[in-house]
N, C-alpha and C positions, 0 to 999 in steps of 0.2 A: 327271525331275521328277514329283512324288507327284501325280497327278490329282484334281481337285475330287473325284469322289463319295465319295474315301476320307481320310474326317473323322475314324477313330478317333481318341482320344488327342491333338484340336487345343480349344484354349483353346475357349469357348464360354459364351453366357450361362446363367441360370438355366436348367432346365428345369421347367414347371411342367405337372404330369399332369393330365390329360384328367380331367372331373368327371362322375359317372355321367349324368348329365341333359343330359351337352354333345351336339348333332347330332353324326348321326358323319359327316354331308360338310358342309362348310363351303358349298360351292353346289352346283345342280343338275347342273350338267355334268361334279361330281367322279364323281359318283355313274353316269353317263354310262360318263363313261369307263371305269371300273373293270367296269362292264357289258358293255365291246366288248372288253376286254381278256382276260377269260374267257372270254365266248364267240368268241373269235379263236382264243384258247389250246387251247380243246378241239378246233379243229381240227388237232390236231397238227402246224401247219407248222414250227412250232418249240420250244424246249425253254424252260423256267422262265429257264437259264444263259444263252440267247438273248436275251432282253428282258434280262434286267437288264444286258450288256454293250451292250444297243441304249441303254438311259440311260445307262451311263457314258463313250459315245462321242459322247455330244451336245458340239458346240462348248463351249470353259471358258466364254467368253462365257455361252454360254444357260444352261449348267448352272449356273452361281454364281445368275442374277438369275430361273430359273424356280420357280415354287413346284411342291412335292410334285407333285400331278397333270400340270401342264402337262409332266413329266420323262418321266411314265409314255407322255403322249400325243407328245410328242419322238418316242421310241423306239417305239412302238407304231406310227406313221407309218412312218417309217423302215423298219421288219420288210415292213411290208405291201407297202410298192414295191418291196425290194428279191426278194421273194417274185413280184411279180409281180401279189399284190391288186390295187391301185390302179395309176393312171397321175398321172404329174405336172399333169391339168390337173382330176382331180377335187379331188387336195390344193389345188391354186391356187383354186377356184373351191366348194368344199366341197360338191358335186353328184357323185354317183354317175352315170357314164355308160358304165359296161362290168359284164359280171359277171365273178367271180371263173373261173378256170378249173374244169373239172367233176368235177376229184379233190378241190377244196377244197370244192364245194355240198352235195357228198355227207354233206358232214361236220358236220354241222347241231346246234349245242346247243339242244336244244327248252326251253322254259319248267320243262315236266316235272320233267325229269330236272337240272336244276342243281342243285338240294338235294342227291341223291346224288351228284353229280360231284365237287360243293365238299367234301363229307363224306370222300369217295376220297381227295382230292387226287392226288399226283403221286410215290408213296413210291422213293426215290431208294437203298434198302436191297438189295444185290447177295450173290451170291457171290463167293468170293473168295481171295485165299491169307492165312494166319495171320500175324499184324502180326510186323511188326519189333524193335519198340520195345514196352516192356515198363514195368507201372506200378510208377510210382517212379522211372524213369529219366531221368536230367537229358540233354533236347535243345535244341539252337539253330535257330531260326528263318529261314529263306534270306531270302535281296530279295525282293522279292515277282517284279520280272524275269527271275531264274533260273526262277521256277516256272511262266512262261507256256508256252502251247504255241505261241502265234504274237506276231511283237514288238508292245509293245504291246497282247498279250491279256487275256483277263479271267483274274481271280486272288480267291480268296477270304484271301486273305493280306495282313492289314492291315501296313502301315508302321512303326507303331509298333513292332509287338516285332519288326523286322526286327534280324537279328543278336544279340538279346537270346534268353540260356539261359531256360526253365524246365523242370517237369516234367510227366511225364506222368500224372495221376490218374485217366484212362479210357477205354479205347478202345470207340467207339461201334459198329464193326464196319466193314464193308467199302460204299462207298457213292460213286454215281457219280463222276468229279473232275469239278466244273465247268471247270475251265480247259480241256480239248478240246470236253467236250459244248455248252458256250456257241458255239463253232465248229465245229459239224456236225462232226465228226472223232472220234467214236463216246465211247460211256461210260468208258472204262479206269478201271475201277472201284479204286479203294484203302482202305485202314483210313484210317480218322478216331479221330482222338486228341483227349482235351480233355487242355489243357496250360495248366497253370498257371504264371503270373509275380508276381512279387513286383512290386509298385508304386514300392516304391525305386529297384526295379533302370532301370524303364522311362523312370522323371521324376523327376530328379535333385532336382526340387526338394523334394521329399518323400525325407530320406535316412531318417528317424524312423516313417515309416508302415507299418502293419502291414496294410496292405489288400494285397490280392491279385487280378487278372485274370486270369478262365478264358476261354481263345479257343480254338473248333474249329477245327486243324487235319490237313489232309490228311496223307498219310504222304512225299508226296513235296515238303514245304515245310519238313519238319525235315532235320536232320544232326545226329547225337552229339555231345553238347557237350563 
């Protein structure tokens, strides 16, 4: 079954974009949150590919009916306990009553230095061995299942163009796989390819359309079409 967080390519209402003057947090506690989230992050306990598998493992229940932040703070929870941050009755009672252990204190995002941290970010850019696959060449897309590393794992491989040929128009180089490092099971780094698909091909209902979807994918989510 396709998992709530992977919406590519599903019917949807209008989208209407954000207007220069809109707040950019809708309440205070979005703004919160996205605060504990980075500075959690810089403690190295876990990887970008972490969190975002910690949101897409939230119950479908919560996941369908939580909005944008509450997803982040789902999963941000979750990390923390399972790490060992927190205990079950600080989350129950929203009080702080332990510290973290003393390889995580050490690790301290100061005021200072966020400007440069955020500016750094996290570049995900590896050595690695010369791509496979070659621009111009028509490849086909796996389940996104075959491409996990544990069942049920996380996959940067939307649904949509599962099974569906395109081409390849660029390979980006060689760049961590999320699917292990999301589960502590080291970078095994591959070439990333943008591959392009015809919108005919993907939604039948459009046989007439001349629009086209470019999706980065890893090297180990294609097969020769």
């Amino acid at each position: 079954m396709k998992p709530p967080h992977d919406m590519g390519g599903d019917p949807s209402e209008p989208i209407i974009p954000d207007k220069p003057d809109d707040p950019k947090f809708e309440s205070g506690w979005h703004r919160r949150v996205l605060g504990i989230t980075i500075a959690v992050g810089a403690m190295g306990a876990w990887s970008i590919d972490a969190s975002r598998y910690a949101r897409e493992s939230l119950p479908r229940s919560d996941y369908n009916k939580f909005t944008y932040y509450e997803k982040w703070l789902g999963g941000l929870i979750n990390l923390l306990f399972q790490k060992g941050l927190i205990n079950k009755n600080e989350i129950k009672f929203g009080r702080g009553d332990s510290k973290a252990p003393r390889e995580w204190r050490q690790k301290v995002l100061s005021v200072k230095n966020v400007g440069a941290v955020l500016a750094a970010g996290a570049p995900t850019r590896r050595d690695g061995p010369e791509p496979i696959f070659s621009l111009g060449q028509r490849v086909c897309a796996k389940l996104p299942s075959d491409t996990q590393s544990i069942a049920s794992g996380h996959t940067r491989l939307p649904h949509y163009i599962s099974g569906q040929a395109g081409t390849i128009i660029k390979c980006h180089g060689v760049h961590v796989l999320p699917n292990t490092n999301a589960h502590f099971l080291g970078e095994h780094p591959e070439n990333l390819y943008a591959v392009e698909f015809k919108a005919s091909v993907l939604w039948e209902q459009y046989p007439s359309s001349l629009d086209t979807v470019v999706v980065d994918c890893w090297e180990s989510y294609l097969d020769r079409a």
